[in-house]
C-alpha positions as CSV (number, residue, x, y, z in Angstrom):
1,X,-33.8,23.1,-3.3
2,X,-30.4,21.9,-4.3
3,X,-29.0,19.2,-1.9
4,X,-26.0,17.8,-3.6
5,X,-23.0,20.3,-4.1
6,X,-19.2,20.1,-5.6
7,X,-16.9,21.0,-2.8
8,X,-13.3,21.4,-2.5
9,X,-11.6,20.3,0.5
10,X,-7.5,20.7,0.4
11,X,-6.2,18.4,-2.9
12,X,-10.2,16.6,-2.8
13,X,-12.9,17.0,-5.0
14,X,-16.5,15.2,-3.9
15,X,-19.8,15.6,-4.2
16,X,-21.1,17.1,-0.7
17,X,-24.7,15.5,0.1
18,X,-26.7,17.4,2.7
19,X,-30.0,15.4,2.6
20,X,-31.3,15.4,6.4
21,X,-30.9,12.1,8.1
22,X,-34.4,10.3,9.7
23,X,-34.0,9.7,13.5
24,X,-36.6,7.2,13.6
25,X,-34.2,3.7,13.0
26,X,-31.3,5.4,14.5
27,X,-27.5,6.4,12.7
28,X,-25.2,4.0,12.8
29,X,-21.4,4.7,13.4
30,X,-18.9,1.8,12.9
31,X,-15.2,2.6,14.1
32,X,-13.1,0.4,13.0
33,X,-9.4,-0.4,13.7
34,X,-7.7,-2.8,11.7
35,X,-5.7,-5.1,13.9
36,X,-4.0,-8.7,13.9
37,X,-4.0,-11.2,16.8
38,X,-2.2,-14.4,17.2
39,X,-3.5,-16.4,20.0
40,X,-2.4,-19.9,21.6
41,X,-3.9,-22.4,23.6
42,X,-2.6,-21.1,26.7
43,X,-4.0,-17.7,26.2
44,X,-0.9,-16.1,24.8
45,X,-1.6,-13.4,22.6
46,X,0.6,-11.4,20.0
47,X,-1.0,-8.3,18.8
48,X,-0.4,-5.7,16.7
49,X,-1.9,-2.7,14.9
50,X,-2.0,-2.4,11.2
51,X,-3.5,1.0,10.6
52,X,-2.9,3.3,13.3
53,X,-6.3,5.4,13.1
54,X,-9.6,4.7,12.2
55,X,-12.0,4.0,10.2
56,X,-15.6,5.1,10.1
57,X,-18.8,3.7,8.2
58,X,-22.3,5.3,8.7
59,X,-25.2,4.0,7.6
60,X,-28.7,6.7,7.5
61,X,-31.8,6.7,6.5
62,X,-33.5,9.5,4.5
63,X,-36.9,10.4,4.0
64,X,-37.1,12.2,0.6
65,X,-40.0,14.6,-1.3
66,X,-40.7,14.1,-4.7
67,X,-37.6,16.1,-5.9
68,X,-35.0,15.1,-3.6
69,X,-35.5,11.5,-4.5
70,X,-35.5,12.8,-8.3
71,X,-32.1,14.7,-7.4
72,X,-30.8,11.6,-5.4
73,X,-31.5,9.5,-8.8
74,X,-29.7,11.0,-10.8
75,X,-26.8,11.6,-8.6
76,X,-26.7,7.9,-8.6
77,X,-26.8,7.2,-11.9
78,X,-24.2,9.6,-12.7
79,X,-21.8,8.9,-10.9
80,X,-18.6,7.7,-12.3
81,X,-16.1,5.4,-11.2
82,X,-13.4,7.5,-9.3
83,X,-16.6,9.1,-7.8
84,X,-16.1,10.6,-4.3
85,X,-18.8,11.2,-1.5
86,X,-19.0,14.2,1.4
87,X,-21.9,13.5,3.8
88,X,-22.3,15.0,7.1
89,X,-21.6,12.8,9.9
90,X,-25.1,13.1,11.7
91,X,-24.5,12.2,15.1
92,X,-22.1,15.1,15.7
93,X,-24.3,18.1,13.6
94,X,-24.9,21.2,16.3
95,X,-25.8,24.5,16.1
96,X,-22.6,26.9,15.5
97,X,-23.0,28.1,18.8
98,X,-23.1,24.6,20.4
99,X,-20.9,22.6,18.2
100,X,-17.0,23.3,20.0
101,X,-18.7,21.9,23.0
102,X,-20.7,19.4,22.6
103,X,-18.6,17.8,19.3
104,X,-16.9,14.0,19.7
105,X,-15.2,13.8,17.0
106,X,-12.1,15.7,15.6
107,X,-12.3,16.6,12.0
108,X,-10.3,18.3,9.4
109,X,-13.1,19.8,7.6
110,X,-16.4,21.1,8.2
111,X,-19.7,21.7,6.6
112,X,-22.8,23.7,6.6
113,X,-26.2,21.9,6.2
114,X,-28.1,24.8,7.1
115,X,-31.1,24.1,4.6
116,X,-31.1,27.3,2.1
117,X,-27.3,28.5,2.8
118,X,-25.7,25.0,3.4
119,X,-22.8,23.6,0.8
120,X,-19.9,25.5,2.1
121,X,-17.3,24.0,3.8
122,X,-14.4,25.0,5.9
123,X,-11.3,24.0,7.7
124,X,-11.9,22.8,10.8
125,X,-9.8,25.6,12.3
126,X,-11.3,28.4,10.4
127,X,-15.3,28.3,11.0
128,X,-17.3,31.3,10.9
129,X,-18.0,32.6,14.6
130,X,-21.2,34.1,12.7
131,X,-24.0,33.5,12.2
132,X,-24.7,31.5,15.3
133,X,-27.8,29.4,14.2
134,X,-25.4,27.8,11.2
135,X,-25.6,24.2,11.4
136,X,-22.4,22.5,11.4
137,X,-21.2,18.6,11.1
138,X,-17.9,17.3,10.6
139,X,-17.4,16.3,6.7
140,X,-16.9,12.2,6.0
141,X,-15.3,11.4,2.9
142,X,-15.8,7.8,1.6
143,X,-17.8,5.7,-1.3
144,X,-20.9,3.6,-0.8
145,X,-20.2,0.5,0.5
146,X,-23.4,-1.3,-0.8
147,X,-25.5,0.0,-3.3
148,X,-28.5,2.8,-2.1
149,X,-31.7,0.8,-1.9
150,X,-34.9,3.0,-2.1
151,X,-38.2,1.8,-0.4
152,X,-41.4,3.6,-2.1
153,X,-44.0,5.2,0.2
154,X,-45.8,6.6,-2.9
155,X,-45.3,7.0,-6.7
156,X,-43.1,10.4,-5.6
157,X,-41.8,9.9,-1.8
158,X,-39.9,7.3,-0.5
159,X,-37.2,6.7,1.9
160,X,-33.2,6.0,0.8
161,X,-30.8,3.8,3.0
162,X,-27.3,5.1,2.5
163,X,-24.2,3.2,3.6
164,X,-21.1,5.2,3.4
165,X,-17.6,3.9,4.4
166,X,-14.7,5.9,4.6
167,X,-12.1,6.4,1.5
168,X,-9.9,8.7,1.5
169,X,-6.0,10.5,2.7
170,X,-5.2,10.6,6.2
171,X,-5.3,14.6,5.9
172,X,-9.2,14.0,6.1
173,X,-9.5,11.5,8.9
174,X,-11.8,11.8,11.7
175,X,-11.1,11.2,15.0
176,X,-12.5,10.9,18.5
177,X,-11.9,14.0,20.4
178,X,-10.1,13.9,23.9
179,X,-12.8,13.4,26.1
180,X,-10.9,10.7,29.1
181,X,-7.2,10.0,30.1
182,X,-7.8,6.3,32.2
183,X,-5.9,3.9,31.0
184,X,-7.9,1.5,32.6
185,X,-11.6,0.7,32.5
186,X,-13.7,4.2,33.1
187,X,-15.9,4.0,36.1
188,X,-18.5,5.5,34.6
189,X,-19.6,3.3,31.9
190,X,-21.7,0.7,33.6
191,X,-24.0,-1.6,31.6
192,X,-28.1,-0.8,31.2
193,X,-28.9,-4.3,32.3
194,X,-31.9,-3.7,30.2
195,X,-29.8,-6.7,28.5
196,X,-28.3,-9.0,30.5
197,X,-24.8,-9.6,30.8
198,X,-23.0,-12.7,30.0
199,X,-20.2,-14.3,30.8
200,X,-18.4,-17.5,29.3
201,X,-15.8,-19.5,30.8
202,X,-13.7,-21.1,28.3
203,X,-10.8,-23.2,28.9
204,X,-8.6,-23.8,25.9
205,X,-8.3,-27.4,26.6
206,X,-9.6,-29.7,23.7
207,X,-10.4,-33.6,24.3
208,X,-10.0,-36.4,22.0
209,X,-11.3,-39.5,21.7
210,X,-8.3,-42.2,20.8
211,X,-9.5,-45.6,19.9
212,X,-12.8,-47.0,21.8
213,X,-11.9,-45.8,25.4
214,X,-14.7,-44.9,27.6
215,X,-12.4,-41.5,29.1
216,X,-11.5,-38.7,26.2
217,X,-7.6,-37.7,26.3
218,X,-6.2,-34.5,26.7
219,X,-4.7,-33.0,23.7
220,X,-2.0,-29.9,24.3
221,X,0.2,-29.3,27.5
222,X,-0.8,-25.7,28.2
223,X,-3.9,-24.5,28.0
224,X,-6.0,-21.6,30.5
225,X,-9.3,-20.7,31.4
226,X,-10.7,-17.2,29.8
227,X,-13.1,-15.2,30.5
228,X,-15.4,-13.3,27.6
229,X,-17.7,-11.0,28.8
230,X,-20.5,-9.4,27.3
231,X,-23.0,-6.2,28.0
232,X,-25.5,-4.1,26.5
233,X,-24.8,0.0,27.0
234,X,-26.9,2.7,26.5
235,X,-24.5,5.7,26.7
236,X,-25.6,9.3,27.2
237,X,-23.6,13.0,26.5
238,X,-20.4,12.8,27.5
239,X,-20.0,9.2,28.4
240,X,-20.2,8.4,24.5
241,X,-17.2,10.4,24.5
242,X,-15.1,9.1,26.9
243,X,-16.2,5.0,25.7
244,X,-15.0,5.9,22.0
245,X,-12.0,8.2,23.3
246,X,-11.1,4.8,25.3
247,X,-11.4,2.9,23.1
248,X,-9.4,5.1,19.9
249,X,-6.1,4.9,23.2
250,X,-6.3,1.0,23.2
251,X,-6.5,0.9,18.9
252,X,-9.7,-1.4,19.5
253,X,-8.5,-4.5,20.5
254,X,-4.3,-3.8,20.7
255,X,-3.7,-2.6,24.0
256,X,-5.1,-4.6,27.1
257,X,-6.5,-3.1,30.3
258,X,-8.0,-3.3,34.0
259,X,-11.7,-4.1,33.7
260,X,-14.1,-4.6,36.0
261,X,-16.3,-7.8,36.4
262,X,-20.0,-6.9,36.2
263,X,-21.0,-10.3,37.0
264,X,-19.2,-10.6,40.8
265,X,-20.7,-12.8,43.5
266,X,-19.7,-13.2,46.2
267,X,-15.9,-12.1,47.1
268,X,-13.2,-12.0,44.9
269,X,-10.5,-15.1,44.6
270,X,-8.2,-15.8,42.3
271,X,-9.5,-18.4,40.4
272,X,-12.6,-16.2,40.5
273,X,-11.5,-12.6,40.7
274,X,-13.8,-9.7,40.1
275,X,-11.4,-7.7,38.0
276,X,-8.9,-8.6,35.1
277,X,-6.7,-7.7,32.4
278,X,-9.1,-7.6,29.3
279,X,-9.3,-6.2,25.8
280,X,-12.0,-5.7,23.6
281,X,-13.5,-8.4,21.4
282,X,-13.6,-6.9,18.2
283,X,-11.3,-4.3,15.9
284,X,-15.3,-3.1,15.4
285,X,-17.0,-0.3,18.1
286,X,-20.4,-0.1,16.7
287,X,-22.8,2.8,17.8
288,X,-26.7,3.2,17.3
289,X,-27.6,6.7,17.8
290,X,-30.7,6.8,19.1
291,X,-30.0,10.9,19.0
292,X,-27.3,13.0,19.0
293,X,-27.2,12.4,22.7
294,X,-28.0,9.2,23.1
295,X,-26.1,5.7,22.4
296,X,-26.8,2.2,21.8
297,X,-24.2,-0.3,21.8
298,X,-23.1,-3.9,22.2
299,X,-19.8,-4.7,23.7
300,X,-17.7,-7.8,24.2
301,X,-14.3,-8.1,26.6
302,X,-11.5,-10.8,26.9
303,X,-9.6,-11.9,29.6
304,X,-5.6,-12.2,29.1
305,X,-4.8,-14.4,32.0
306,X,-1.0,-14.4,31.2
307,X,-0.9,-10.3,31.1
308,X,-0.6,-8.1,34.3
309,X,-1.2,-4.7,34.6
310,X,1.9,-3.3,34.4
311,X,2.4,-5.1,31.1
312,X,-0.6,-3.0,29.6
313,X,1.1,-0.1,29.0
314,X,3.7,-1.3,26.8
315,X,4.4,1.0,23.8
316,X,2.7,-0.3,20.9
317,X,5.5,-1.0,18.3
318,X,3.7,-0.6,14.5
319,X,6.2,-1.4,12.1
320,X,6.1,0.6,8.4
321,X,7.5,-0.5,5.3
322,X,9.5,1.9,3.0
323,X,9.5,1.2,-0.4
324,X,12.1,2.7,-2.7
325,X,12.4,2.7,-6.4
326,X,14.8,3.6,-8.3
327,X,14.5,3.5,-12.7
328,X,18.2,3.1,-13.7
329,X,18.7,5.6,-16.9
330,X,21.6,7.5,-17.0
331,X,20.2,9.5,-14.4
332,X,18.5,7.8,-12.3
333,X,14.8,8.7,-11.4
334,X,13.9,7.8,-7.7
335,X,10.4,7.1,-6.0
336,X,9.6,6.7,-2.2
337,X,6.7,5.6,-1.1
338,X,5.5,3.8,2.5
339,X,2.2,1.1,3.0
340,X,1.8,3.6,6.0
341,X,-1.3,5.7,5.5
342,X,0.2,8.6,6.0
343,X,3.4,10.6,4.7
344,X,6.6,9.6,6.4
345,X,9.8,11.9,6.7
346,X,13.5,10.7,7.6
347,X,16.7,11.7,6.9
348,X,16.8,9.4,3.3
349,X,13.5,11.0,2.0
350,X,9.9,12.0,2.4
351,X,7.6,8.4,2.0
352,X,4.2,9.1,0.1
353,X,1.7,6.9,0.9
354,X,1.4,4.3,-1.7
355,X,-0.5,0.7,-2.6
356,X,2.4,-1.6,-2.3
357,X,2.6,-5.0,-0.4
358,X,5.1,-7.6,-0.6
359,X,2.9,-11.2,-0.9
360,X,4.1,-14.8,-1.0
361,X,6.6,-16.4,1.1
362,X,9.4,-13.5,0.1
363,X,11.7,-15.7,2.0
364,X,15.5,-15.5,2.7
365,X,18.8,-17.0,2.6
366,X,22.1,-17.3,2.5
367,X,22.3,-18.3,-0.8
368,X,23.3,-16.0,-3.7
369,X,20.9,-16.6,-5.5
370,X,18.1,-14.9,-7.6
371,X,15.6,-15.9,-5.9
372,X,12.1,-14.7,-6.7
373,X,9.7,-12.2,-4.9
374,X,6.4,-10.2,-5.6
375,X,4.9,-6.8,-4.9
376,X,1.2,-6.5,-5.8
377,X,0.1,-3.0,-5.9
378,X,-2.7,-1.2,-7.9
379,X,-3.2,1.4,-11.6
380,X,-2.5,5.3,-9.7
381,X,-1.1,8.3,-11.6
382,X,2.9,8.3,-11.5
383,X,3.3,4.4,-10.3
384,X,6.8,3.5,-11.1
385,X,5.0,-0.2,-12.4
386,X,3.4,1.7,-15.2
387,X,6.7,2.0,-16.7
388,X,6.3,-2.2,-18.0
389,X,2.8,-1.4,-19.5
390,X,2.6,-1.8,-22.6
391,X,6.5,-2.4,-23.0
392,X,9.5,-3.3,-21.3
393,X,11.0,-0.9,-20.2
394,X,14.7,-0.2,-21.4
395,X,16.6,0.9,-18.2
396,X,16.2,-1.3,-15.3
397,X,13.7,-0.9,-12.3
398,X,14.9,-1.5,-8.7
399,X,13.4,-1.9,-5.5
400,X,14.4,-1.9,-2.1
401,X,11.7,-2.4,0.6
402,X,13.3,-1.7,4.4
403,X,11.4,-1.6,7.3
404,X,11.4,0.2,10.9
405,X,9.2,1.6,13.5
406,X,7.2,3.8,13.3
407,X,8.3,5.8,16.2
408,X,12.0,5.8,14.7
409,X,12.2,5.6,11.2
410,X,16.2,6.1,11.0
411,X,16.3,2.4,12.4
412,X,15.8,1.0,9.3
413,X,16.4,-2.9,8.1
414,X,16.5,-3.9,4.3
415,X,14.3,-6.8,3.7
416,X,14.3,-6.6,0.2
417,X,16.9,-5.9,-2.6
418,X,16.3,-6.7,-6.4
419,X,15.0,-5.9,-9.8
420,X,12.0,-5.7,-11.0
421,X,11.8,-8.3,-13.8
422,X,8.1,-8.0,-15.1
423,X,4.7,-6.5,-14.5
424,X,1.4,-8.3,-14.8
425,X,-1.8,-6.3,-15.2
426,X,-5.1,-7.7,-14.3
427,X,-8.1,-5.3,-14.4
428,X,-6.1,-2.1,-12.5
429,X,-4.4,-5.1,-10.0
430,X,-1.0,-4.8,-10.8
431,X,1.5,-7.6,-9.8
432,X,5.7,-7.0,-10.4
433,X,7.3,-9.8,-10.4
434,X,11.1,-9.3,-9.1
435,X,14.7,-11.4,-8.3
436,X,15.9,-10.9,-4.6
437,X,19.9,-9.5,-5.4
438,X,18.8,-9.9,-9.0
439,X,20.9,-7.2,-11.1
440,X,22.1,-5.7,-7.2
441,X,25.6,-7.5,-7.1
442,X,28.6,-4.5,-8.1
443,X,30.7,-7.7,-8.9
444,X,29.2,-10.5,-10.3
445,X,30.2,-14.3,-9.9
446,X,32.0,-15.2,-12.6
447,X,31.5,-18.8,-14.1
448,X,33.9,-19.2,-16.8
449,X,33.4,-21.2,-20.2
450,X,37.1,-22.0,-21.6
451,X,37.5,-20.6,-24.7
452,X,38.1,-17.8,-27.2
453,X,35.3,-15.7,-26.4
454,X,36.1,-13.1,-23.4
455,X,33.8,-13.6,-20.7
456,X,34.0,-9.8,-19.0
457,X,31.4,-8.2,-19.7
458,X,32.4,-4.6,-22.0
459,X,33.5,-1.8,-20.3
460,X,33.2,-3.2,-16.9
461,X,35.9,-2.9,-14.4
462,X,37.3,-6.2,-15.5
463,X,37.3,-5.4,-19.1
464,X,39.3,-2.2,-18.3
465,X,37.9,-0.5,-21.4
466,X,36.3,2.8,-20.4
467,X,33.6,3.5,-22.7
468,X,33.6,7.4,-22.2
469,X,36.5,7.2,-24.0
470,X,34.8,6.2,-27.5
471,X,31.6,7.8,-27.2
472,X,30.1,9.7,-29.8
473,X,27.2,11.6,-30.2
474,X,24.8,13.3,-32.5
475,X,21.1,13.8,-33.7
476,X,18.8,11.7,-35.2
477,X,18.0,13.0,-38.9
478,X,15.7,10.7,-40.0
479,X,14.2,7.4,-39.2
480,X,13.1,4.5,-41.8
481,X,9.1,3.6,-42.5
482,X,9.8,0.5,-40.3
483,X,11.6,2.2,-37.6
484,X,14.7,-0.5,-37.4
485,X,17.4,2.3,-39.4
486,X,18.1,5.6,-38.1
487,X,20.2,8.1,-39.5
488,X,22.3,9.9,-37.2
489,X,24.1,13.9,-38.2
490,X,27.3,13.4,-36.1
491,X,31.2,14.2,-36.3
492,X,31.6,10.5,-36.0
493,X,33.5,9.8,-39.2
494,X,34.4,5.7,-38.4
495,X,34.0,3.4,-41.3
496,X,31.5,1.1,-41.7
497,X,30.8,-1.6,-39.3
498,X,32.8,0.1,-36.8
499,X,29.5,0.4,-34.4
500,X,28.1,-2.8,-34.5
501,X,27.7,-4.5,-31.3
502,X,27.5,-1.0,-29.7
503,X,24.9,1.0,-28.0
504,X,22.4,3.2,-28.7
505,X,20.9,5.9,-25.7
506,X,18.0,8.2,-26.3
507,X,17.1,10.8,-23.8
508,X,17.6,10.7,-19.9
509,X,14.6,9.8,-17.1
510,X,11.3,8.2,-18.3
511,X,11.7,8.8,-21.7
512,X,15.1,7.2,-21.7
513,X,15.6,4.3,-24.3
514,X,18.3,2.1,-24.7
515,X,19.3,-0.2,-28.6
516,X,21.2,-2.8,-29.5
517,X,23.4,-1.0,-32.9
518,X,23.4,-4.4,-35.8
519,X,25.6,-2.4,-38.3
520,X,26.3,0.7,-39.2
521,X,27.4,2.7,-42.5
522,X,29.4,6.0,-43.0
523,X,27.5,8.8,-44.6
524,X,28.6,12.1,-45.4
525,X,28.2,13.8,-42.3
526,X,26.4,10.9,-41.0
527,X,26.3,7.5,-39.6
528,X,23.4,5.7,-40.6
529,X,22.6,3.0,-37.6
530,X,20.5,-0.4,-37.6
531,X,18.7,-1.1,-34.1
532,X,17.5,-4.1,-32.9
533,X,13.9,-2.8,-32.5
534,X,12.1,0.9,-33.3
535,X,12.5,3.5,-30.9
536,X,9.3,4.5,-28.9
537,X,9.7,7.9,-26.9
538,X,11.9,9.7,-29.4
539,X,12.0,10.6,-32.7
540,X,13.6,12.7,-35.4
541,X,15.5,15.7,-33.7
542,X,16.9,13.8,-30.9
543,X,20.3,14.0,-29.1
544,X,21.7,10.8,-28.8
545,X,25.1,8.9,-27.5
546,X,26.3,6.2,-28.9
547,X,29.5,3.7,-28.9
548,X,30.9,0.8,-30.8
549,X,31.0,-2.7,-29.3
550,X,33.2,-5.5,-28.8
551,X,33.2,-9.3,-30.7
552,X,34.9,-10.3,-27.4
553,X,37.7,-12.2,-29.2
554,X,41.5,-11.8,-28.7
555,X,42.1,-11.0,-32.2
556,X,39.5,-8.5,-32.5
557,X,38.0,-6.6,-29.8
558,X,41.2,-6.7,-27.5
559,X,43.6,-5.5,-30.5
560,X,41.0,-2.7,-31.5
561,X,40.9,-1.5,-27.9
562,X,44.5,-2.6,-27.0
563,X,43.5,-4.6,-23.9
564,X,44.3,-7.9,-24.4
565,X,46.4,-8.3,-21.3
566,X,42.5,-8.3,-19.8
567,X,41.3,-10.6,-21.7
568,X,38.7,-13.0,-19.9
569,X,39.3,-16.2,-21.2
570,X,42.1,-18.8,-23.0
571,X,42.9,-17.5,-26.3
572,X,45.1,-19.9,-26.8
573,X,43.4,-22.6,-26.0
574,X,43.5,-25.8,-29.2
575,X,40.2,-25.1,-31.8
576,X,40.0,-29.0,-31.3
577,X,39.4,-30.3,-27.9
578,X,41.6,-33.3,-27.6
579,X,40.2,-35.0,-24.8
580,X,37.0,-35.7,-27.0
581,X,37.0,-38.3,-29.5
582,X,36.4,-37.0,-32.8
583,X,34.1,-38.8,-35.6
584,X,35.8,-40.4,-37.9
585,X,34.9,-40.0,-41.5
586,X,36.0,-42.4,-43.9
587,X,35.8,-41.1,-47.9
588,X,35.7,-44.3,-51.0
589,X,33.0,-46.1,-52.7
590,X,31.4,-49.2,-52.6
591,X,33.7,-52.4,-51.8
């Protein structure tokens, strides 16, 4: 009986795995929210969130027949690497008649593991009402996190340990459903006392020892006691519920909160009170189902001595970066995408989720300068990076990264404005390498060599020379065996060398390709170009533009174009430079 289908949830494709978990060592359920805290000495804490929900890895065993473990085998060895997994996330599996009550979790898809009829999946808000005795689970999409180990019973049965960790778009998150609304500590989750709890007074004081004294020195000025508190919790029903739905509000250990002491003699002081402002230990909740009713779990509390608890309900501010790229061809192509894990909208654009990170220092000043910056990011379909491999590309790529809050993504900052310079690929780890205001500046700094060369750059707004106004276009008729000499029908009927220093353009976009023009030659009908290097997108039958160039001299360029009154340099400046000695060379034989 088949126990691995091919499902298709929304825009994912997996492999749905409905082999019945064994109850005898448990299922366990780690939640996990990624968090970052910077503590002091004085018990001063900065926290923040970095993913803002969770996620989930469950870990089963399975008891297998002969042919399961054969179809479990060969599932395995097939499986290729951009492989995804669907298993059913045991501890919430009911009956269709049972499962809108009794489920903890919120899910975006559903599936049936009724043995016989199971493989289909549905939307979570579009399940069958019919028939009642369907079993249902919420649908987990991830990959294994450590390889399936198999422990033989026989030469045909065994048992399979599978690890699965969640991997895939927020659209097919789970998450905890509603089940409490305290903001502090819920009164009914008491510890089993079956283990003990603990409790550790630390004080954040640390003592050296300075020279041979007999008495240890102090070292720090501030410094507080904490408490950290531990208990053992067997959970049952609804009170799993309200534990994970408490702890999904705080974002594991971000937000802080009114707990209660369960170790409190005597009465309660303030040195010794029998309530404070704690927050959980770990970014981890870790459950053991013991059944689908029944909980196992460890859990560990912090005091914040410095926070009250008015300042626990502080609005959690998660900051998102936007990153936007934009590949400058004659049109420019634009791409928007946001280290957020899930699809951001303002009034700019709509932000796809994307792998990019700024790394390294990426620090500022107020120098002009160009300084350097990276952005390490990963191989995906339609990654604006992919335009360096294999070749440079010929337009430039530029990035600005901004950031804002998440709950007001029209208050954006830029942090980050440059080009793209370069592109290193290592295994599917790409890195781009990038210049902070590199190739941003409208109006660059000039730094003037004296001379007879003009130092504007041609046809910018300095040079005066609008380059509209002498272009030309036409269609590549043919291109030479070594690619360096294309021949161009065009009405273009200037004589020869008139295009050299000019510019080639190709296409629009992606395909969009820029050359340098090293001579040219009138044909009949024709101009017949030399590049600088063979075209790579396009070929015979293309549209092209092109334009002449400019030697840059007084004499030449600025007479051809009639400009010279813009002319960027001295062009009358002496050949010889008369503050420099010259060497003296002295003609006649021997003496």
């Amino acid at each position: 009986m088949a126990n691995v289908f091919e499902i298709t949830a929304g825009a994912l494709s997996a492999k749905l795995l409905t082999f019945k978990a064994d109850w005898s060592n448990g299922v366990r359920i780690q939640h996990r929210y990624l968090s970052r805290v910077d503590d002091s000495e004085s018990g001063k804490e900065r926290r923040s969130p970095r993913r803002v929900s969770m996620i989930l890895t469950q870990s089963f065993d399975m008891l297998m027949t002969e042919d399961e473990a054969e179809e479990m085998r060969n599932l395995i060895g097939g499986l290729e690497e951009d492989y995804l997994l669907a298993v059913p996330l045991w501890p919430d599996a009911w009956l269709n008649a049972e499962y809108e009550s009794n489920r903890r979790y919120d899910t975006q898809y559903v599936a049936n593991f009724t043995e016989g009829t199971g493989g289909a999946v549905y939307a979570a808000d579009s399940i069958p009402g019919s028939p009642t005795y369907t079993e249902l689970a919420p649908v987990m999409f991830g990959k294994l996190l450590v390889e399936p180990r198999f422990k033989a019973i026989n030469e045909t049965h065994g048992t399979l340990r599978l690890t699965i960790e969640e991997d895939c778009p927020y659209s097919h998150r789970i998450e905890p459903n509603e089940f409490t609304s305290d903001t502090d500590w819920p009164s009914t989750l008491v510890p089993s006392w079956v283990s003990n709890p603990v409790e550790v007074s630390k004080n954040q004081i640390r003592r050296i020892q300075v020279a041979e004294m007999r008495q240890k020195q102090i070292d720090g000025q501030e410094w507080s006691y904490r408490y950290e508190r531990g208990a053992g919790f067997t959970l049952i029903e609804d009170d799993i519920g309200t534990l994970l739905d408490f702890w999904h509000t705080k974002q594991g250990r971000v937000t802080s909160f009114d707990a209660p002491a369960w170790f409190a003699p005597g009465d309660s002081t303030a040195d010794a009170p029998h309530g404070f402002q704690s927050r959980f230990d770990s970014e981890n909740l870790d459950f053991t189902y013991i059944n689908r009713k029944a909980v196992n779990c460890q859990l560990r509390l912090v005091t914040l001595p410095w926070e009250s608890s008015s300042s626990a309900e502080f609005e959690i501010q998660k900051k998102v970066r936007l990153f936007k790229f934009e590949y400058m061809s004659p049109t420019p192509v634009e791409w928007y995408y946001t280290d957020h894990e899930a699809s951001l909208t303002n009034t700019e654009s709509t932000w796809t989720p994307g792998p990019f990170e700024m790394v390294g220092s990426n620090a500022r000043d107020l120098k002009l300068t160009h300084r350097p910056f990276k952005i390490q990011s990963h191989e995906f379909s339609g990654s604006p990076l992919m335009l360096f491999i294999p070749y440079q590309p010929d337009a430039q790529l530029k990035v600005t990264v901004k950031e804002a809050p998440l709950n007001d993504l029209e208050d954006t900052e830029i942090i980050h404005s440059g080009r793209i310079n370069g592109v290193d690929a290592r295994s599917r780890e790409l890195t781009a390498h990038g210049s902070f205001l590199g190739g941003i500046l409208d109006s660059p700094f000039p730094r003037f060599r004296q001379g007879h060369v003009c130092n504007w750059v041609f046809g910018s707004v300095p040079c005066g020379v609008n380059l509209n106004d002498h272009l030309e276009t036409g269609t590549i008729d043919s291109i030479s065996s070594d690619g360096l000499t294309v021949t161009l029908t065009t009405a273009a009927g200037d004589a020869d060398g008139y295009f050299e220093r000019g510019k080639l353009h190709i296409s629009d976009g992606l395909t969009f390709e820029r050359r340098n023009i090293i001579g040219s030659t009138l044909g009949s009908g024709t101009q017949i170009l030399e590049i600088d290097r063979p075209l790579i997108h396009n070929g015979v039958s293309a549209a092209v533009d092109f334009w002449p160039g400019c030697d840059k001299r007084y004499t030449g360029g600025c007479t051809r174009y009639n400009n010279k009154d813009r002319f960027g340099n001295a062009p009358f400046t002496p050949e010889v430079n008369l503050a420099v000695q010259q060497p003296q060379i002295e003609g006649g034989g021997k003496k």
